[in-house]
C-alpha atoms as an extended CHARMM CRD file, in Angstrom:
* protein
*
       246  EXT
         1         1  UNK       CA              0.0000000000        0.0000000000        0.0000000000  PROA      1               0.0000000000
         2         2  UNK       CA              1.5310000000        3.2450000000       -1.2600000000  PROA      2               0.0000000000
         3         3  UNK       CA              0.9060000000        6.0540000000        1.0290000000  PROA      3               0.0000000000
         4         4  UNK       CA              1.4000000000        9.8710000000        1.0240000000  PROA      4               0.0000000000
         5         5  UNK       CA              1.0730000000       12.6340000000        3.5370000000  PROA      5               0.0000000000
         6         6  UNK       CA             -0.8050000000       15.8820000000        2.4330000000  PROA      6               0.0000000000
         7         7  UNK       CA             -0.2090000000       19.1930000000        4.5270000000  PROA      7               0.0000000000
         8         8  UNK       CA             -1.5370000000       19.4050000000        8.3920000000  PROA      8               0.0000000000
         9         9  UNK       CA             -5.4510000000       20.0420000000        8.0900000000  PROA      9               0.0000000000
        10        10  UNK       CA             -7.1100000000       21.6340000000       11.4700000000  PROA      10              0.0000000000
        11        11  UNK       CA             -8.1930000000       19.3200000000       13.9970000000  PROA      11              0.0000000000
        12        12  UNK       CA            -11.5790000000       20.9460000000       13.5900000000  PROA      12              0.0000000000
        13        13  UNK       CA            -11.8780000000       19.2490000000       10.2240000000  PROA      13              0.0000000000
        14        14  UNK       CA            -10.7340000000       16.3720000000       11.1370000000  PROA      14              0.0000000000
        15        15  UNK       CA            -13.1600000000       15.9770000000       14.0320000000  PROA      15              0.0000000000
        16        16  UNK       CA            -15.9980000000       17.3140000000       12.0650000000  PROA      16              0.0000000000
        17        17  UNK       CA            -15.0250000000       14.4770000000        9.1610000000  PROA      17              0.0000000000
        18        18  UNK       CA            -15.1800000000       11.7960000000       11.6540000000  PROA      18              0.0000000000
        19        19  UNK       CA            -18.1230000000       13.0400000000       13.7110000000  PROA      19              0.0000000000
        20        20  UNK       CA            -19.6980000000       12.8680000000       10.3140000000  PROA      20              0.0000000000
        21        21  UNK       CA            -18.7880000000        8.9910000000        9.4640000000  PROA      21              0.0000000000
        22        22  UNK       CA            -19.3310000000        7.8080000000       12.8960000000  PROA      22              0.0000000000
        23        23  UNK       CA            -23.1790000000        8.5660000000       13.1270000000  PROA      23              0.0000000000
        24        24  UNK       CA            -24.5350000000        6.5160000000       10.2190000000  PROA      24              0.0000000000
        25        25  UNK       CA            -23.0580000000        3.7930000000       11.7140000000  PROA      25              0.0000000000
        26        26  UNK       CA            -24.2150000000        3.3260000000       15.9040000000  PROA      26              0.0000000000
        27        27  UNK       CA            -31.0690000000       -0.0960000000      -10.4800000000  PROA      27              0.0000000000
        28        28  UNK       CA            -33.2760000000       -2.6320000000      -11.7230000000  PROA      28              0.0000000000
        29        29  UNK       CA            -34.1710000000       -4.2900000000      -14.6720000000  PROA      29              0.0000000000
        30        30  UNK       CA            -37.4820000000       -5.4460000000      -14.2660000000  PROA      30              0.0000000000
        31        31  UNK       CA            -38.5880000000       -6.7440000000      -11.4810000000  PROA      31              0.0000000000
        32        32  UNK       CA            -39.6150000000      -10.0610000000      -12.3580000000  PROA      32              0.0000000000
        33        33  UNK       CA            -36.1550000000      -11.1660000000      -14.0070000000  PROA      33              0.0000000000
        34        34  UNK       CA            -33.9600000000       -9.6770000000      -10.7160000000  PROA      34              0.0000000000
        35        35  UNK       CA            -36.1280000000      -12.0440000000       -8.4160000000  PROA      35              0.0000000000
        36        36  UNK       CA            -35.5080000000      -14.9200000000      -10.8650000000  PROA      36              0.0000000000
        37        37  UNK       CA            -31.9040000000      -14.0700000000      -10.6800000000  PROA      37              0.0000000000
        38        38  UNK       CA            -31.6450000000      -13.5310000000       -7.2820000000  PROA      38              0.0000000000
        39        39  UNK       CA            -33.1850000000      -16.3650000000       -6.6370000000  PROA      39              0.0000000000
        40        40  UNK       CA            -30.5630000000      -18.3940000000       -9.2240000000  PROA      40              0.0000000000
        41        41  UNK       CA            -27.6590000000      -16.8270000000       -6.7340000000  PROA      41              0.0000000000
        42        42  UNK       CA            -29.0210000000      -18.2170000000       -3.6930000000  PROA      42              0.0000000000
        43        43  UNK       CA            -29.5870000000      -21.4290000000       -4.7110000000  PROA      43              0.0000000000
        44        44  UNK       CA            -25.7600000000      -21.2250000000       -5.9540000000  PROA      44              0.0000000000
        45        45  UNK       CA            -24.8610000000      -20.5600000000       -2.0310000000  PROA      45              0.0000000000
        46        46  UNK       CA            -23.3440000000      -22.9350000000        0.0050000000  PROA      46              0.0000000000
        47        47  UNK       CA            -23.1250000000      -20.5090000000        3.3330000000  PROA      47              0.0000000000
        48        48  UNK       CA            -26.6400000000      -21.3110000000        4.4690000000  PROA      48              0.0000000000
        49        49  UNK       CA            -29.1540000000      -23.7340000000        5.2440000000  PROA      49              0.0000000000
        50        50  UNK       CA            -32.3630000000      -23.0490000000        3.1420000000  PROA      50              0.0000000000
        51        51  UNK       CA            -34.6710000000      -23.3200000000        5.9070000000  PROA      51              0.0000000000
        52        52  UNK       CA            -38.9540000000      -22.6300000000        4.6600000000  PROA      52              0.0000000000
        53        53  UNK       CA            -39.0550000000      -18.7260000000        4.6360000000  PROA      53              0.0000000000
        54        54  UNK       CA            -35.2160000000      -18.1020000000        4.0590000000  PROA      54              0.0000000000
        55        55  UNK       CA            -35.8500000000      -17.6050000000       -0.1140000000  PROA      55              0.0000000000
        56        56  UNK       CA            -38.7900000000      -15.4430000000        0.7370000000  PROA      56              0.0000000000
        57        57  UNK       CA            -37.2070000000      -13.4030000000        3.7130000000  PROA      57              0.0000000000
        58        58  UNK       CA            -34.0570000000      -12.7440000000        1.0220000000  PROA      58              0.0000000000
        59        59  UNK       CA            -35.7630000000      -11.7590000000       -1.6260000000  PROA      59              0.0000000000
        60        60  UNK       CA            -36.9850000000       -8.9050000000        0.1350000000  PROA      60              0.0000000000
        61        61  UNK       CA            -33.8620000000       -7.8820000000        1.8850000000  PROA      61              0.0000000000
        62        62  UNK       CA            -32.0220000000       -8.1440000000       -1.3650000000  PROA      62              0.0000000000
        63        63  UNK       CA            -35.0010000000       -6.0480000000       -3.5320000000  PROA      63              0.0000000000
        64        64  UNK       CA            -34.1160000000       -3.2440000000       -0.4330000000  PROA      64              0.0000000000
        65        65  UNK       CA            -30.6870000000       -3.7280000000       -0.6440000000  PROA      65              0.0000000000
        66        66  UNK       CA            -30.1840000000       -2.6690000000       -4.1660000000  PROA      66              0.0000000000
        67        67  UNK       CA            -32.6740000000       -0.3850000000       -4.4560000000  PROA      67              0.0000000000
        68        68  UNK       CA            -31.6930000000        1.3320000000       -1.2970000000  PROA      68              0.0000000000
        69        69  UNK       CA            -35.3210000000        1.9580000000       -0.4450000000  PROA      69              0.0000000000
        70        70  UNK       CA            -37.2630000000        0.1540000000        2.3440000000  PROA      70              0.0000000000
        71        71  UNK       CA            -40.4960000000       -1.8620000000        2.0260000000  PROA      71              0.0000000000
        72        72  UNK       CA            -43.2200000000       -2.4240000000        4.7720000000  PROA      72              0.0000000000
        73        73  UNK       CA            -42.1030000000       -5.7790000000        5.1130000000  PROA      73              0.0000000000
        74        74  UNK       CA            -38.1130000000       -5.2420000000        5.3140000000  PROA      74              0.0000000000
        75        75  UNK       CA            -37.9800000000       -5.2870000000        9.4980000000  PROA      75              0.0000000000
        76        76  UNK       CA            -40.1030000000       -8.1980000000        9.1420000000  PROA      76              0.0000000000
        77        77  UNK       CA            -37.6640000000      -10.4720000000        6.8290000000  PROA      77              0.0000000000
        78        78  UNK       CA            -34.4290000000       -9.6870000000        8.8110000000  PROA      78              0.0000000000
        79        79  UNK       CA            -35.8020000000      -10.1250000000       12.0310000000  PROA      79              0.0000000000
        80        80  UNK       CA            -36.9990000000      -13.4690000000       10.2410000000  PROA      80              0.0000000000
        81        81  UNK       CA            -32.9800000000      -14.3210000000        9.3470000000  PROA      81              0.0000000000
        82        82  UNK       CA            -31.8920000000      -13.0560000000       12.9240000000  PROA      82              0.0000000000
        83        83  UNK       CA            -34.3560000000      -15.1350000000       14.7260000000  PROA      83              0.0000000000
        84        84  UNK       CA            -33.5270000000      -18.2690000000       12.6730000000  PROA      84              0.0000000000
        85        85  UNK       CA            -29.5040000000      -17.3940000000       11.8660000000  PROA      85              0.0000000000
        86        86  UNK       CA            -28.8680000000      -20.3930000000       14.3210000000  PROA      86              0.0000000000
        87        87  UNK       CA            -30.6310000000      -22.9710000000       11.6380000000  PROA      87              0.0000000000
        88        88  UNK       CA            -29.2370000000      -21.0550000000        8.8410000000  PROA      88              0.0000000000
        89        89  UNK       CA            -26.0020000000      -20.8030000000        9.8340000000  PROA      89              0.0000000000
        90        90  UNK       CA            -25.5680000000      -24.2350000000       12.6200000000  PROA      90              0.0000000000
        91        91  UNK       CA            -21.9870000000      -24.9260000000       13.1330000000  PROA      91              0.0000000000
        92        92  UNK       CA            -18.9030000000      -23.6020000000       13.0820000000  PROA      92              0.0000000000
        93        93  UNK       CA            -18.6560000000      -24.5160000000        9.0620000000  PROA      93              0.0000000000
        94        94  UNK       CA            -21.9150000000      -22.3600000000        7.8940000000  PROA      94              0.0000000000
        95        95  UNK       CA            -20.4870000000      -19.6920000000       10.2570000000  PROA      95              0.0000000000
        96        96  UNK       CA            -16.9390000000      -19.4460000000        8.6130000000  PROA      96              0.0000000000
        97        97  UNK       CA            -18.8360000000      -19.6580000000        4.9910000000  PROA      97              0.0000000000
        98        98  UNK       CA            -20.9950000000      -16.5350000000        6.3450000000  PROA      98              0.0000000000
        99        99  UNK       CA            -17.4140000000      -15.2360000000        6.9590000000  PROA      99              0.0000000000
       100       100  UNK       CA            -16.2140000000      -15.2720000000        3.8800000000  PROA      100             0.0000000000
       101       101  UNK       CA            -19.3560000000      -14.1560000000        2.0520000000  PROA      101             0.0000000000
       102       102  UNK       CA            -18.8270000000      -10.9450000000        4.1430000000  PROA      102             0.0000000000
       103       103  UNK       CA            -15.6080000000       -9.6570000000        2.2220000000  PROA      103             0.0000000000
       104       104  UNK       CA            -15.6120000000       -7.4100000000       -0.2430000000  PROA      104             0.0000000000
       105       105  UNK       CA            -16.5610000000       -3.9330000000       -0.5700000000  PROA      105             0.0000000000
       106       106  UNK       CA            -20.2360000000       -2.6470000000        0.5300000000  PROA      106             0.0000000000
       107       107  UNK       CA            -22.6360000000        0.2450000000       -0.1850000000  PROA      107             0.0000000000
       108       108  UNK       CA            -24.7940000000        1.1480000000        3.1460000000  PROA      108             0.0000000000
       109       109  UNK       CA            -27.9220000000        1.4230000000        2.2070000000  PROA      109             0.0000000000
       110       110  UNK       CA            -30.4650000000        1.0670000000        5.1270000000  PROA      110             0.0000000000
       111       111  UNK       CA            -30.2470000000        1.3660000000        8.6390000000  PROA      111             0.0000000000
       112       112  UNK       CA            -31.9360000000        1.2830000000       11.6660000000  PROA      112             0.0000000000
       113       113  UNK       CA            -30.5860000000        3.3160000000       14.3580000000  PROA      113             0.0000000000
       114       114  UNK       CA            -30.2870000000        2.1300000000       17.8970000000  PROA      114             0.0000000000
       115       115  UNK       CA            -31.9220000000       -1.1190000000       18.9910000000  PROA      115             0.0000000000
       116       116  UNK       CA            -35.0950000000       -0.2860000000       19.9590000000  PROA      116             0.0000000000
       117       117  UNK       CA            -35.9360000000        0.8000000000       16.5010000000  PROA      117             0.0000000000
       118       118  UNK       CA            -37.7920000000       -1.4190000000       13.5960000000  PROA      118             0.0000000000
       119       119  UNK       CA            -37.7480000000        1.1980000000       11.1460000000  PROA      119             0.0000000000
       120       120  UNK       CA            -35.3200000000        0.9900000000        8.5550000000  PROA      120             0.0000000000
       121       121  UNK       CA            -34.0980000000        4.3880000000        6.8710000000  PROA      121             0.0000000000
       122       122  UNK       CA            -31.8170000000        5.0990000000        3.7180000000  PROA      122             0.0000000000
       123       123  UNK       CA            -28.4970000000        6.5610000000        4.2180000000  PROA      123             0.0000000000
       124       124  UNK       CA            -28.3360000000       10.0580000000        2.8850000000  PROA      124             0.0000000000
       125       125  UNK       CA            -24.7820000000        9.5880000000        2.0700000000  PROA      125             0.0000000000
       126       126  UNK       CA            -22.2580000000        7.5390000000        0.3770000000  PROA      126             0.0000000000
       127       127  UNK       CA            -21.1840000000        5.1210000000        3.3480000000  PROA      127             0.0000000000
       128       128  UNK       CA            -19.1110000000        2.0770000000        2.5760000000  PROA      128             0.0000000000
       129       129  UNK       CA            -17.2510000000       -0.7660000000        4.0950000000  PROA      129             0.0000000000
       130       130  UNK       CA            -15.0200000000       -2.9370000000        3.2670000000  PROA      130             0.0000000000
       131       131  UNK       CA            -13.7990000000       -6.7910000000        4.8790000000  PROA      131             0.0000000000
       132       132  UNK       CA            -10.4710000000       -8.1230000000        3.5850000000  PROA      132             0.0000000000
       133       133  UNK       CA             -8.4110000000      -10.7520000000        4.5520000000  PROA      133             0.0000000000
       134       134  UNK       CA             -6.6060000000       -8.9110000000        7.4430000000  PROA      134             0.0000000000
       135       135  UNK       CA             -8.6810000000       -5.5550000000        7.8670000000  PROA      135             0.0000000000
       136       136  UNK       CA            -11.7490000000       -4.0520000000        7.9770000000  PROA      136             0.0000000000
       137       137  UNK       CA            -12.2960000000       -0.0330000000        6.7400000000  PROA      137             0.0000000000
       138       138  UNK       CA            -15.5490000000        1.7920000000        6.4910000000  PROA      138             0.0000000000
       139       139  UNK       CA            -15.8020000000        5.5630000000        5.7190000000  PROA      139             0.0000000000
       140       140  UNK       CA            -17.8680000000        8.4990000000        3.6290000000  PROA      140             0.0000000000
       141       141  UNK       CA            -17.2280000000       10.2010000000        0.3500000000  PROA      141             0.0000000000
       142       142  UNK       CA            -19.3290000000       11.6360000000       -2.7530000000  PROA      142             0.0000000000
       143       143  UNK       CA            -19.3070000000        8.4550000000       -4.4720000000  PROA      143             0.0000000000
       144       144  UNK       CA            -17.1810000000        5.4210000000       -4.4010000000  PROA      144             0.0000000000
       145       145  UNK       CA            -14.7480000000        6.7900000000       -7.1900000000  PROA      145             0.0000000000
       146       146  UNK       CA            -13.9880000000        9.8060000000       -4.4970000000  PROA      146             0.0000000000
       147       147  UNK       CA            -13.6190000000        8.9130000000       -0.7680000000  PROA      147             0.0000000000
       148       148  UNK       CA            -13.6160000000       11.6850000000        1.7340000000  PROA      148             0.0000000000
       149       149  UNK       CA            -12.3620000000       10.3700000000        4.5090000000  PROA      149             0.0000000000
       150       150  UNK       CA            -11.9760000000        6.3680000000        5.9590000000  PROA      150             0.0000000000
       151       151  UNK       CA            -10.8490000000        4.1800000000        8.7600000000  PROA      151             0.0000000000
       152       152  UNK       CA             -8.9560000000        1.4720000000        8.1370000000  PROA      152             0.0000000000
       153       153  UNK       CA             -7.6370000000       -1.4190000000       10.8040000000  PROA      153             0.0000000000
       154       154  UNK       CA             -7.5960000000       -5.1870000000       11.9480000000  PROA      154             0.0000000000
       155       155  UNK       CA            -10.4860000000       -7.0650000000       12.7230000000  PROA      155             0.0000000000
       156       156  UNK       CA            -11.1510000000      -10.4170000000       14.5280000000  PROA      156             0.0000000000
       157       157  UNK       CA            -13.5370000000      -12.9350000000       13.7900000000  PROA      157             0.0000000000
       158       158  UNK       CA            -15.7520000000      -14.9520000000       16.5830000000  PROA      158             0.0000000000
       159       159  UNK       CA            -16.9190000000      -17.5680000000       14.3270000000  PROA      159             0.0000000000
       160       160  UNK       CA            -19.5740000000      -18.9040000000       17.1320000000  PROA      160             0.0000000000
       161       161  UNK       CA            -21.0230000000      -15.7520000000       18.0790000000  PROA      161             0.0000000000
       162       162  UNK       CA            -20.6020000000      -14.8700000000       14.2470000000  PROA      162             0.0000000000
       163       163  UNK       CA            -19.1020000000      -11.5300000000       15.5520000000  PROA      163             0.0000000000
       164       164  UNK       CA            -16.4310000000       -9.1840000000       13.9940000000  PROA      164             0.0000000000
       165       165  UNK       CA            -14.7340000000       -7.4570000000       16.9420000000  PROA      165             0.0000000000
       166       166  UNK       CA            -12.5350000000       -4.3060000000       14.9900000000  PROA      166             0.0000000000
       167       167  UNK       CA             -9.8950000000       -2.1850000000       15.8430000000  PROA      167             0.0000000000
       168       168  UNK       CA             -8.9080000000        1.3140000000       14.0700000000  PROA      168             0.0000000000
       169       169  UNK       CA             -5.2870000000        1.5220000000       13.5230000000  PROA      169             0.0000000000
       170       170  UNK       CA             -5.0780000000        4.2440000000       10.7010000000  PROA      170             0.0000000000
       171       171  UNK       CA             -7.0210000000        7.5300000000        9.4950000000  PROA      171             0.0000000000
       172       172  UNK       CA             -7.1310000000        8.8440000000        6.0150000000  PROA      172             0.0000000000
       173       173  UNK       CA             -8.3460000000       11.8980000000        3.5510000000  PROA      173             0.0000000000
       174       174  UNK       CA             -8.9870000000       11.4900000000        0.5120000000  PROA      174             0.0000000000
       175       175  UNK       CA             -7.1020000000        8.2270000000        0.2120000000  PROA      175             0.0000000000
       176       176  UNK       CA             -4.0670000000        9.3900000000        2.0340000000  PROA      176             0.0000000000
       177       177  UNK       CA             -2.9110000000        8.2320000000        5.4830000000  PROA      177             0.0000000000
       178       178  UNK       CA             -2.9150000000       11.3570000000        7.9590000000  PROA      178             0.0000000000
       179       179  UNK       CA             -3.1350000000        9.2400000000       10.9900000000  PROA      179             0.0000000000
       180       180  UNK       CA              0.4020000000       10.8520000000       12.0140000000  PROA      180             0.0000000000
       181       181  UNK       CA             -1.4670000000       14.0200000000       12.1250000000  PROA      181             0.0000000000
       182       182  UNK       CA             -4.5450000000       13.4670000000       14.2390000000  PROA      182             0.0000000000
       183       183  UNK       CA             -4.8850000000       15.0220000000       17.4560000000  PROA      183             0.0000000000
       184       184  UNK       CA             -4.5290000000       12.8990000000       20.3750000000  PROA      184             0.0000000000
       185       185  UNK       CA             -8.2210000000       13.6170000000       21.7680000000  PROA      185             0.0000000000
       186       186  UNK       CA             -9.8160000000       12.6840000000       18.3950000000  PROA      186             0.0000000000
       187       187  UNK       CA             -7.3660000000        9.8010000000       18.4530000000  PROA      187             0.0000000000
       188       188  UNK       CA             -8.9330000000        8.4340000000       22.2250000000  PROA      188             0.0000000000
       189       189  UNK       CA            -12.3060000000        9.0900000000       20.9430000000  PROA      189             0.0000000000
       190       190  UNK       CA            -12.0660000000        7.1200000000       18.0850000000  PROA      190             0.0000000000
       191       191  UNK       CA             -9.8550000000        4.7040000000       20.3030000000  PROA      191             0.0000000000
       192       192  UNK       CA             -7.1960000000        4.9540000000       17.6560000000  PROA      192             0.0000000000
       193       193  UNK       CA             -4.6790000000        2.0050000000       17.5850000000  PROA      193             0.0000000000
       194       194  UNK       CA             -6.6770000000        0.2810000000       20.5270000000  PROA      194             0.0000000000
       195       195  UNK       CA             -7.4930000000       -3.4240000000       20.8700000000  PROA      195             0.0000000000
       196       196  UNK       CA            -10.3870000000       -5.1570000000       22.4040000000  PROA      196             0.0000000000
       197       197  UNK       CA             -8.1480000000       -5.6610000000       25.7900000000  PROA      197             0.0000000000
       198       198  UNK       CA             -7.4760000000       -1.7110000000       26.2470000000  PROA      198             0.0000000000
       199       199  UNK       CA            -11.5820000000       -1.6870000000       26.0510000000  PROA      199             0.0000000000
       200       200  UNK       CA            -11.7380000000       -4.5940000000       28.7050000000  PROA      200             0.0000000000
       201       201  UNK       CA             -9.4090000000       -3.2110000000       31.1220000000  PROA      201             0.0000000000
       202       202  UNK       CA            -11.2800000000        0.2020000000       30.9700000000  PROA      202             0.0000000000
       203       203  UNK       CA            -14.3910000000       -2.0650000000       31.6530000000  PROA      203             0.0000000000
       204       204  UNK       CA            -16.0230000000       -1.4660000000       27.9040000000  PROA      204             0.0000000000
       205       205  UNK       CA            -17.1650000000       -3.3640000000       25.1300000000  PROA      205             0.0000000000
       206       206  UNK       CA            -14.6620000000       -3.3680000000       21.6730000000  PROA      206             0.0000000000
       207       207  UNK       CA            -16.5530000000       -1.5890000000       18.8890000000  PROA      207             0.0000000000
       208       208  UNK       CA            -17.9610000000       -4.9820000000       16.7270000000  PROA      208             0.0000000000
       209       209  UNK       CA            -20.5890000000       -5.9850000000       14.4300000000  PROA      209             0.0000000000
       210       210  UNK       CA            -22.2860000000       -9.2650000000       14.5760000000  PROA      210             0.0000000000
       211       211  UNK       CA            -23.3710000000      -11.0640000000       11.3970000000  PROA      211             0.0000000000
       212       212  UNK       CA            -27.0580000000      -11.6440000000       10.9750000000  PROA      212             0.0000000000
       213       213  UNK       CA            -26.6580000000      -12.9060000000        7.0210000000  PROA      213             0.0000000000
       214       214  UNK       CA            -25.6120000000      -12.4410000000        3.7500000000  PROA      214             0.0000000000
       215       215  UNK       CA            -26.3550000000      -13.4200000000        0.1590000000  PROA      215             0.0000000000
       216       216  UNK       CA            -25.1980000000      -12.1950000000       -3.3680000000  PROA      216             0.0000000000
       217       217  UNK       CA            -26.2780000000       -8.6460000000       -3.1890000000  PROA      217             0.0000000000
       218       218  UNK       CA            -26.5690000000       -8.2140000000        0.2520000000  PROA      218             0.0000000000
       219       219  UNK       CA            -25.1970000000       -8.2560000000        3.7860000000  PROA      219             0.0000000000
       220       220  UNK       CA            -26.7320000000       -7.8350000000        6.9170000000  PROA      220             0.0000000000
       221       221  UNK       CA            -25.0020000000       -6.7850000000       10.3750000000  PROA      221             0.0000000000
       222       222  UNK       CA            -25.7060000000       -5.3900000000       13.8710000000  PROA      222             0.0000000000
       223       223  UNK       CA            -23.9120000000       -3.2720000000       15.8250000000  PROA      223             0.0000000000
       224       224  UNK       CA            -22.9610000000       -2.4260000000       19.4760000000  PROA      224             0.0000000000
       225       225  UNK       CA            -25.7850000000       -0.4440000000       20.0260000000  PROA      225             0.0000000000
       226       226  UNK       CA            -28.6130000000       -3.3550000000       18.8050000000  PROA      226             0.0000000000
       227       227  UNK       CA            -29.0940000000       -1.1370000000       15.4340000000  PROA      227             0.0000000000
       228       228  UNK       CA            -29.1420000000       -2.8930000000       12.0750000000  PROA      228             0.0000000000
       229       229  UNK       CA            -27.3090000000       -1.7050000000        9.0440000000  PROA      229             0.0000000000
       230       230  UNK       CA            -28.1770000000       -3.0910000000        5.2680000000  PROA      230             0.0000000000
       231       231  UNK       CA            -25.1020000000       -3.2100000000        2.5490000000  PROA      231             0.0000000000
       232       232  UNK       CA            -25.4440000000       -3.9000000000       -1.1520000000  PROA      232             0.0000000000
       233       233  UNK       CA            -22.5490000000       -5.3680000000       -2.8540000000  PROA      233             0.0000000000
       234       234  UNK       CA            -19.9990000000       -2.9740000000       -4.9490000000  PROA      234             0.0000000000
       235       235  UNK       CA            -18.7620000000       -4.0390000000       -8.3370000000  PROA      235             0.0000000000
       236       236  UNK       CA            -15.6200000000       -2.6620000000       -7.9020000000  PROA      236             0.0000000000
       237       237  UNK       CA            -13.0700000000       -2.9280000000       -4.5650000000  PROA      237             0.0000000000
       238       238  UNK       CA            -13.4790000000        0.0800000000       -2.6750000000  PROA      238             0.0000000000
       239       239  UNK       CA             -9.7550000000        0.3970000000       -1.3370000000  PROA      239             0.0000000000
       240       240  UNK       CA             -7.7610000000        2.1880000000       -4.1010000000  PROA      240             0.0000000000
       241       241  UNK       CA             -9.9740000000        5.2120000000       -3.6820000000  PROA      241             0.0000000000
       242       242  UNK       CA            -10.3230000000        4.7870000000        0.2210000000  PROA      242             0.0000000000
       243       243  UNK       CA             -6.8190000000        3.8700000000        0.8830000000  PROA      243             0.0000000000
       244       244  UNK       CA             -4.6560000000        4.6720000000       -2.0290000000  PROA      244             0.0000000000
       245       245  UNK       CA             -3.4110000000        1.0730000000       -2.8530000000  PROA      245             0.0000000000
       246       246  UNK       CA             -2.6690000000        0.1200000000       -6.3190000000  PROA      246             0.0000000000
């Protein structure tokens, strides 16, 4: 990964570019031929067992997931995954398979909120994330082609609890690493370059998401705070314009 340091921007920015990412997270054809082919992909998967309702519950989350618009029945279909991920996704095999599905670059599309919310909203912005073999990054910009500003650092996988517990390790703008430049209180509240033992010796939870399901064109997650959060699959990896790599 080829990096490059721009000139010192105000900590104001900074903290007003992060405030900004951090809150979203705590196209058709017809529509008869992308249920048919939707329905061709899933059949295709391996990382789930097709209990009676999983087809139907997917079809829905993946129709929302694309189109980046809820339907009535949306809350409905993932709490129907959620409630039955443990006969979806049974042992430790299904779990790791759920894994892998997960990496790749996203589009968030829908979210929730906090917990105690069942009402999914679109994001007004361009949010993505993005699960690779040794990180995980998530961040804002105008359009995946031009990323504003993104987190990038390692994550660990609890394959029984199907959890991703994630650290942030580095900062950038506009696809260049500034982390050197970030002001030490920003730094501690992002818990820059923490792990999930500095949270458990301060007697808090690491920042993680746990899995809830995936499929082709869709991934599903929930976060610390009980909200859910819809992605749609990107065409193209997400890291070049986030983080600069070739």
């Amino acid at each position: 990964m080829k990096k490059s340091r721009p000139k010192l921007l105000s900590s104001n920015v900074i903290l007003l570019m992060i405030i900004s990412l951090i809150i979203p997270s705590d196209c058709f054809t017809s529509k008869s031929s992308n249920i048919k082919k939707n329905q061709d992909r899933r059949r295709a998967e391996v990382n789930a067992v097709k209990i009676e309702g999983y087809d139907e519950a997917f079809e829905v989350i993946d129709q929302c997931a694309m189109s980046g618009e809820p339907s009535d029945n949306l809350y409905d279909a993932v709490r129907f995954v959620d409630k039955n991920a443990i006969k979806i996704y049974p042992d430790l095999k299904h779990k790791q398979e759920l894994w892998n599905k997960a990496h790749g670059s996203w589009k968030l599309q829908l979210a929730t909120g906090g917990g105690k919310f069942k009402d999914f909203k679109a994001v007004p912005i361009f949010a993505f994330a993005m699960i690779d073999e040794e990180n995980f990054g998530n961040g804002i910009g105008l359009n995946e082609k031009l990323i504003i500003l993104s987190l990038l650092g390692p994550h660990e996988f609890k394959d029984k609890w199907r959890q991703m517990v994630i650290s942030i390790d580095d900062l950038f703008l506009f696809g260049s690493d500034v982390t050197g430049f970030v002001p030490s209180f920003v730094g501690n509240g992002i818990g820059l370059r923490k792990r999930s033992s500095d949270f458990k010796e301060n007697g808090q939870r690491p920042p993680a998401f746990t899995f809830i399901g995936a499929s082709g064109d869709s991934l599903i997650a929930r976060g610390g705070s009980g909200g859910i959060a819809i992605w749609t699959r990107l065409k193209d990896d997400i890291r070049p314009a986030a983080y600069g790599t070739d």
